[in-house]
N, C-alpha and C positions, 0 to 999 in steps of 0.2 A: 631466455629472459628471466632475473630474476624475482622472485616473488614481490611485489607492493606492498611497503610497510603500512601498517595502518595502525595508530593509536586508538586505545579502547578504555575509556575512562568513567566511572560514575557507579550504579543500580545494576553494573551485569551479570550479576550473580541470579537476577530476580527471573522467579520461572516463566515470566509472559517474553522475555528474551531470550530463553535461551536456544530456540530454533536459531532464531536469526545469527548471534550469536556462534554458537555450531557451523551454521554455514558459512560465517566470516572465517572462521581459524581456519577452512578448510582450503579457504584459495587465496590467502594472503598472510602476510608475516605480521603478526601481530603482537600489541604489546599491552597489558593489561594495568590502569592507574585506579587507585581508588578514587583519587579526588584530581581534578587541572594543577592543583600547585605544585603535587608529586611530581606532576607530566614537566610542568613550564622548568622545575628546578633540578631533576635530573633523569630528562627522556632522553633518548638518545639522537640518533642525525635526523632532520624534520622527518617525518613519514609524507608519504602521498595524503593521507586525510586522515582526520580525529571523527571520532565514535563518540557524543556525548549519551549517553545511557540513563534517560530519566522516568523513573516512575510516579514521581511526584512535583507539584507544580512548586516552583521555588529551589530545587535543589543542587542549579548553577545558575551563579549570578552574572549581573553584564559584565562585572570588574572581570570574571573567572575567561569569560569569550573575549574580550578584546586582551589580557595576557595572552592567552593562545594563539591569537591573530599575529600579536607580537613576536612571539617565538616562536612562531613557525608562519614566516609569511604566506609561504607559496602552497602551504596544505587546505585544504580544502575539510570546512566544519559541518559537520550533519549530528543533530539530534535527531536518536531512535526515543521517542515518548512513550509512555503508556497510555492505559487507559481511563486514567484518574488527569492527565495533561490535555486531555480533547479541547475545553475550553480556554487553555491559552494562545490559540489561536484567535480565535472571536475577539476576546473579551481583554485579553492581558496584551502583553507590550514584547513580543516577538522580538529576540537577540538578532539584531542587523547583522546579514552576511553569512547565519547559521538556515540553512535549507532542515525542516521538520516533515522525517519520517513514521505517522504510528505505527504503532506497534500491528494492526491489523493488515497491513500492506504491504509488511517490509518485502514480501517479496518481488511484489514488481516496480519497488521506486529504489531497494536501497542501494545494490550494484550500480543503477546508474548515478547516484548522489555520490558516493564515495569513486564514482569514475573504474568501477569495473567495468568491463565489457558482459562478459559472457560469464558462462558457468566456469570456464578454467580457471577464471582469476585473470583475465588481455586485459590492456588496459583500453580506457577510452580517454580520450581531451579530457582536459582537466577542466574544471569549470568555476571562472574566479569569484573571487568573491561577492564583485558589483554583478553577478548577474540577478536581472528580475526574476517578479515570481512569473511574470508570462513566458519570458525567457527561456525557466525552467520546466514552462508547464511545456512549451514546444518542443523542448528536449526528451520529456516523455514520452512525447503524443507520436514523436517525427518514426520512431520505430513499431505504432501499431499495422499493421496491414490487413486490408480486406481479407474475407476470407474466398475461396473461388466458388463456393456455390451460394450465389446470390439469393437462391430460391429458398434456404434455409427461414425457418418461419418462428415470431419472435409473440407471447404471447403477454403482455404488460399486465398489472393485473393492481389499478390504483382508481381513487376517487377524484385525485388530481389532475386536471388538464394538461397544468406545467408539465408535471411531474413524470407523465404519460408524452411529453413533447421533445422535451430533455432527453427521456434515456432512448425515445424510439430514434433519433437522430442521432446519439450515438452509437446506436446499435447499428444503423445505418450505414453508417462509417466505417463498422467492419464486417458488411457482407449480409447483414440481416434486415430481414423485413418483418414489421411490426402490428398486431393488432392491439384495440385499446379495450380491457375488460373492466371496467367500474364498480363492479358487484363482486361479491367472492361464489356469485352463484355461476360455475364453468359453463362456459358451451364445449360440451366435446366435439362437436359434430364435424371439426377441421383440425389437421395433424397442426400440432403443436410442438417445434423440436426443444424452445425452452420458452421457461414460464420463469417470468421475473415478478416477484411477491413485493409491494410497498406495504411492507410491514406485519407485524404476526396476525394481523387479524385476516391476512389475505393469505395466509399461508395454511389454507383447511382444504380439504377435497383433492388432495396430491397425486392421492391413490387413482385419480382420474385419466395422469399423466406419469403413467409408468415408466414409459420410453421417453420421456423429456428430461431436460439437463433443469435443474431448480435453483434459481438464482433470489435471495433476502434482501431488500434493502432495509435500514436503520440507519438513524439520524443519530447515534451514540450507542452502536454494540459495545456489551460486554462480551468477557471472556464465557462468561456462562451462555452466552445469544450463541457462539461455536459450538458450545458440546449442546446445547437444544437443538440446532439445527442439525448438526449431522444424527443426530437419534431420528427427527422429522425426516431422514434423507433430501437431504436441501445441500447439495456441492458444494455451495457458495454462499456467505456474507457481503456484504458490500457498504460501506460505513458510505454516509453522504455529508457532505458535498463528493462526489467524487470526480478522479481522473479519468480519463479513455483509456489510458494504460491498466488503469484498474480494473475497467470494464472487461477489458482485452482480456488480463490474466486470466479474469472468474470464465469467461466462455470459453477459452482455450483450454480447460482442464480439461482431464479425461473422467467422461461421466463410469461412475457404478456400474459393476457388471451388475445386472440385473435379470430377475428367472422371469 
């Protein structure tokens, strides 16, 4: 089978991309634009899907995604965002039809956005353009799997009720069972295999849980909350709202050898 063309256009020069980036060239034939007009007026035969690469909010416009729709029906549009774009979600007027990957996550939503399958570069169904966001949140969600030891032990650690309801039920959903700590003051006195932190102020006394896997969440990580937390030994960020798929990836890592 040959390689998936994939269009790459915009900000991808910029260093909070170029993992992800890196990983694209690696399993697919790729073509690199500076700007959609370059791509619309001399790309070559449609690709499987366009790469919009944005670091700042404003820097394609809807004229720029509906030519691209146009000239290339059947490809499938994914903006990779940064981290200065988190609020055009909320707040701004989302390009119909363009699925938004940040930049903190690209790895477990952007293969499947762009209709990779797996690590090789397989592909998967393509996914048109009318599909919704639920649509697409199912899409994500339909390949998470429990894990097989149920008994694995999940230790929450927020002031929030929600907050502590939300992630224990999704944790739930892959194999984990959940306590609710509301204090940053631990109980050790029960094996904990991970400790999920709402926030830095809950992320003190770590040293507590040597042997536990250390999961952050944040309502708007920066690139600076990643190199803080792995210095804190913390595996995992987790930017919120989140996916299950997201949740999935961060517990699925392999935690730190540790002495």
């Amino acid at each position: 089978m040959s390689e998936p063309s994939i269009w790459i256009m915009g900000d991808w020069r910029n260093a909070d991309f170029s993992a992800a980036i890196d990983w694209l060239q690696g399993r697919a034939r790729c073509t690199l634009f500076e700007d959609p007009p370059t791509a619309v007026n001399g790309g070559p035969s449609e690709p499987l899907a366009i790469l919009l690469v944005q670091s700042r909010p404003g820097q394609f416009s809807r004229e720029h995604v509906e030519r691209l729709h146009a000239r290339t029906p059947l490809a499938r549009i994914v903006a990779l965002v940064g981290p200065w774009c988190e609020g055009e979600g909320r707040s701004g007027q989302p390009w119909p039809g363009v699925a938004r990957v940040p930049w903190r996550v690209w790895q477990g939503r952007l293969a499947g956005e762009l209709s990779l399958a797996g690590s090789n570069g397989s592909l998967s169904p393509r996914l048109p353009r009318t599909i919704t966001e639920t649509e697409r949140i199912d899409q994500l969600t339909c390949p998470c799997k429990p894990k097989s030891d149920i008994r694995a032990q999940a230790l929450i650690c927020t002031e929030r009720k929600d907050r502590f309801e939300s992630v224990a039920d999704a944790l739930a959903q892959l194999g984990w069972q959940a306590t609710w700590s509301f204090t940053s003051s631990y109980d050790v006195s029960f094996r904990v295999d991970l400790l999920v932190c709402d926030g830095w102020e809950y992320a003190t006394g770590l040293q507590h849980f040597a042997n536990a896997q250390r999961l952050l969440l944040l309502d708007f990580p920066r690139p600076e909350d990643y190199l803080r937390a792995a210095d804190a030994g913390i595996e995992a960020v987790i930017g919120l709202p989140m996916l299950l798929s997201d949740l999935a990836m961060a517990v699925d890592r392999p935690q730190n050898s540790r002495s």
